[in-house]
DODREN-35063 format. One record per residue (C-alpha): x negated, y negated, z negated; residue in three letters. Coordinates in steps of 0.5 Angstrom, whole numbers, padded with zeros to 4 digits, always signed. Layout:
// residues N
XYZALA;...
This chain:
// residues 248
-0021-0011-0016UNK;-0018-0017-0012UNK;-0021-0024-0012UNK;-0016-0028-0012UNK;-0021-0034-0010UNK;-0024-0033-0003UNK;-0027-0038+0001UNK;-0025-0040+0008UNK;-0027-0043+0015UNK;-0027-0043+0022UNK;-0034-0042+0026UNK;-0038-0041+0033UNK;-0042-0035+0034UNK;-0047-0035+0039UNK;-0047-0029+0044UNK;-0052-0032+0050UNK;-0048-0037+0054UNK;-0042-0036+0050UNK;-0040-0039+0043UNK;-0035-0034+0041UNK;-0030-0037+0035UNK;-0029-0033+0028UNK;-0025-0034+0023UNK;-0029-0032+0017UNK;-0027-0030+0009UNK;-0029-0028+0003UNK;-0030-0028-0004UNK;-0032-0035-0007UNK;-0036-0032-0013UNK;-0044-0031-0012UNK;-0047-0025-0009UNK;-0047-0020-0004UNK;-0040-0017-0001UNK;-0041-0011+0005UNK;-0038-0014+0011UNK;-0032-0012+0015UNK;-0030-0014+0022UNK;-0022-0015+0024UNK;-0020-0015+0030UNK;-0014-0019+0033UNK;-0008-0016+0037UNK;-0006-0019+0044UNK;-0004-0025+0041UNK;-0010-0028+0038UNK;-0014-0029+0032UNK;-0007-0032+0029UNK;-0003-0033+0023UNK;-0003-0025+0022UNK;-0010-0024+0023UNK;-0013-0030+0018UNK;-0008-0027+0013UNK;-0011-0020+0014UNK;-0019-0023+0015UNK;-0016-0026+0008UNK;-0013-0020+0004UNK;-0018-0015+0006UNK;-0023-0021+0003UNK;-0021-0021-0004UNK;-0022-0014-0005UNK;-0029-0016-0006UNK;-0031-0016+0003UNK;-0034-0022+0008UNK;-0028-0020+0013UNK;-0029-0024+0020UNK;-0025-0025+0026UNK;-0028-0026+0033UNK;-0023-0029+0038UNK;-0024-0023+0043UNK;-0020-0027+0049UNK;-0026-0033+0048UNK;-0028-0032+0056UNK;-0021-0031+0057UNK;-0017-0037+0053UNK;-0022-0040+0049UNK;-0017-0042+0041UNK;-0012-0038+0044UNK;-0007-0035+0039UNK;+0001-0034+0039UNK;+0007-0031+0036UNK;+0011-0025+0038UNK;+0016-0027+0043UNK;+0018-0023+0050UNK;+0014-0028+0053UNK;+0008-0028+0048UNK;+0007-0021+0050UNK;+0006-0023+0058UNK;+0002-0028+0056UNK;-0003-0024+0052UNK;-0003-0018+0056UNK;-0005-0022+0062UNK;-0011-0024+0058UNK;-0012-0016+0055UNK;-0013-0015+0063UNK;-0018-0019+0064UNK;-0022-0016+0059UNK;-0028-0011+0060UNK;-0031-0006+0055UNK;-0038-0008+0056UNK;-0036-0016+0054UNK;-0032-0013+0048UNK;-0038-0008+0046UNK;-0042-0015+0047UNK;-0038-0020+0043UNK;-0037-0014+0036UNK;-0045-0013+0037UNK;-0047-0021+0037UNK;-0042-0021+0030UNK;-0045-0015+0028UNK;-0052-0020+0029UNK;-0049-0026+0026UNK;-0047-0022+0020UNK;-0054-0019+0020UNK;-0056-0027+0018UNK;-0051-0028+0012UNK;-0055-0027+0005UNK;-0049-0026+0002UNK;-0048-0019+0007UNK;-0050-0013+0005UNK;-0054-0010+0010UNK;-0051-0002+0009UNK;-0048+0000+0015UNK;-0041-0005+0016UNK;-0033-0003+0017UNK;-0029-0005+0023UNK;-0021-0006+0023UNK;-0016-0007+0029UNK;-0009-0008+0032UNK;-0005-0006+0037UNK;-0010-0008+0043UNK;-0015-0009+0037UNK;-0014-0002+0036UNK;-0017-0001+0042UNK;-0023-0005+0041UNK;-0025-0002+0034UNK;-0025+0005+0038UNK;-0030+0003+0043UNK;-0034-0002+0037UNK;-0035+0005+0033UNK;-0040+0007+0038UNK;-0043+0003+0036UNK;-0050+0005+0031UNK;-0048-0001+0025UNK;-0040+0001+0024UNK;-0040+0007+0018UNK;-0032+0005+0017UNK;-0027+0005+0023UNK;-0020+0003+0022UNK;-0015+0004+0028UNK;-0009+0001+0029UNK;-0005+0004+0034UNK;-0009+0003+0039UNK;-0006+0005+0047UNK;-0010+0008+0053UNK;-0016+0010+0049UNK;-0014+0017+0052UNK;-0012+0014+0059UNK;-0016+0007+0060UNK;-0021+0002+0058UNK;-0022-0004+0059UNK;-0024-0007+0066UNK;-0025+0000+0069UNK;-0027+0007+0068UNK;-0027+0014+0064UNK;-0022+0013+0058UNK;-0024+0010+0052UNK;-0024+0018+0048UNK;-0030+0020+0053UNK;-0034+0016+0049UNK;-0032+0019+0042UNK;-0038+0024+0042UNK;-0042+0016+0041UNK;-0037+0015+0034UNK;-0043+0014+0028UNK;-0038+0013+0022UNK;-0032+0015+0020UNK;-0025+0013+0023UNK;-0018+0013+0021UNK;-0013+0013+0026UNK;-0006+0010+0024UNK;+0000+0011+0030UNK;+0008+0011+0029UNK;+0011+0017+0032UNK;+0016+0012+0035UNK;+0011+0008+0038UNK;+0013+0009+0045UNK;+0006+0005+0048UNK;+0002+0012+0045UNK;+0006+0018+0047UNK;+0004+0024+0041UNK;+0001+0028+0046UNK;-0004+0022+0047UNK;-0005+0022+0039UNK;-0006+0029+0039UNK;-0012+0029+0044UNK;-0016+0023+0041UNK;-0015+0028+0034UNK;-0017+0034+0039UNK;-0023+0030+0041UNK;-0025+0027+0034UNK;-0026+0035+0031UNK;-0029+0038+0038UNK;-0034+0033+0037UNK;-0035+0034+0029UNK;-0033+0025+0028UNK;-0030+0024+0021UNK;-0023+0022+0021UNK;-0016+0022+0021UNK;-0011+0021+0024UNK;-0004+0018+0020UNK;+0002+0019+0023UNK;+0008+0015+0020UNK;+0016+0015+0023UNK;+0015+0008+0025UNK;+0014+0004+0032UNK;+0009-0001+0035UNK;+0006-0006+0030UNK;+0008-0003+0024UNK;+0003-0006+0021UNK;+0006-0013+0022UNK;+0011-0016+0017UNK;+0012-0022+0023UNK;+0015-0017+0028UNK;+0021-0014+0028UNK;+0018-0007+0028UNK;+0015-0008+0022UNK;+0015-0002+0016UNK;+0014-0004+0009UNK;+0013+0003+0007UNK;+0008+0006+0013UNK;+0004-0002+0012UNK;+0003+0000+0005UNK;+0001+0007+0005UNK;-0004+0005+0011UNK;-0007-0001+0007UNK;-0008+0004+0002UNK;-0012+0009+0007UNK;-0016+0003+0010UNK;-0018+0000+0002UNK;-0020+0009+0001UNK;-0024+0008+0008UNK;-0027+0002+0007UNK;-0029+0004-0001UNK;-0032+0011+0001UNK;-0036+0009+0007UNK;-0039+0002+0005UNK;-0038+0001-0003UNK;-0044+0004-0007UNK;-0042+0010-0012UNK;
């Protein structure tokens, strides 16, 4: 049932040296909301994260969303331009997984804090780069539900370094929900069909949604969004976080 009354606000969060900015939302009404952390794009926590962070609380979550880039460019956020796109992902470059997995581990602790948090296991949602991130938050012991939006590289790279993101799937805890458009050309299908591969050989619950869509699809300020694959994929994300963190 949506709430239309939420609360919101800007706050900091402490991850030793570093205060990671969060915008943070829920519902108005007394009580206890399971939490689900929102992971932003390359663009920052901007106009489109706050209102996903905002919808995914009123239907009956805390949602909170780190500013990933704080060590980067620290109230960072940006449009969709040709030049937003360099900017951003000049500062995906200078990112690490350990710091990533870090940053989603001291929200997972500040969340801990919250009275009004349930304390059940929380859900993780990301886009683009962000989807990226919630692939390498789902390793992580506390995440029981995982939203991934077409999130390139997990099959090739990681952030900072190393062996691909997809060598660490046998780490996945939870349930995941990979969503990808056929006509993304930054995820080829081949790659979408290996982190599918990968999930089943190493028995994760998931599944993997392909739309006839591009990047971004989600997004209704880019120019490639897709209104019916955006709402079928919301209806799988609200399905996801009802079954894993929601009590029967």
């Amino acid at each position: 049932m949506i709430d239309s009354e939420i609360r919101t606000g800007k706050i900091t969060i402490p991850n030793g040296d570093l205060q990671i900015a969060v915008y943070q939302a829920q519902a108005a009404s007394e009580g206890q909301f399971p939490a689900v952390i929102v992971i932003q794009e390359i663009f920052g926590v901007n106009a489109h994260i706050r209102e996903v962070t905002d919808r995914i609380a009123k239907e009956g979550y805390i949602a909170i969303a780190p500013a990933i880039y704080q060590r980067q460019a620290p109230g960072f956020e940006t449009g969709y331009t040709p030049e937003d796109i360099t900017i951003g992902r000049t500062y995906k470059e200078q990112t690490t997984a350990s710091e990533l997995i870090s940053d989603i581990q001291a929200t997972i602790n500040y969340l801990k804090t919250l009275p009004s948090a349930k304390q059940t296991g929380f859900g993780c949602i990301g886009f683009c780069f962000g989807g990226h991130v919630a692939y390498l938050a789902a390793t992580l012991p506390e995440i029981k539900a995982t939203a991934s939006f077409y999130g390139a590289g997990i099959a090739t790279l990681t952030p900072g370094g190393g062996s691909p993101t997809i060598a660490r799937t046998a780490d996945i805890k939870g349930t995941l929900y990979g969503f990808f458009g056929t006509q993304d050309a930054s995820i080829p299908p081949e790659q979408v069909d290996q982190i599918a591969a990968e999930l089943e050989k190493h028995h994760i619950s998931h599944q993997i949604f392909r739309y006839n869509a591009q990047h971004g699809f989600f997004c209704d300020h880019r120019g490639s969004y897709d209104a019916t694959a955006a709402t079928d994929s919301w209806e799988q994300v609200k399905q996801l976080f009802q079954q894993e963190l929601l009590p029967a």
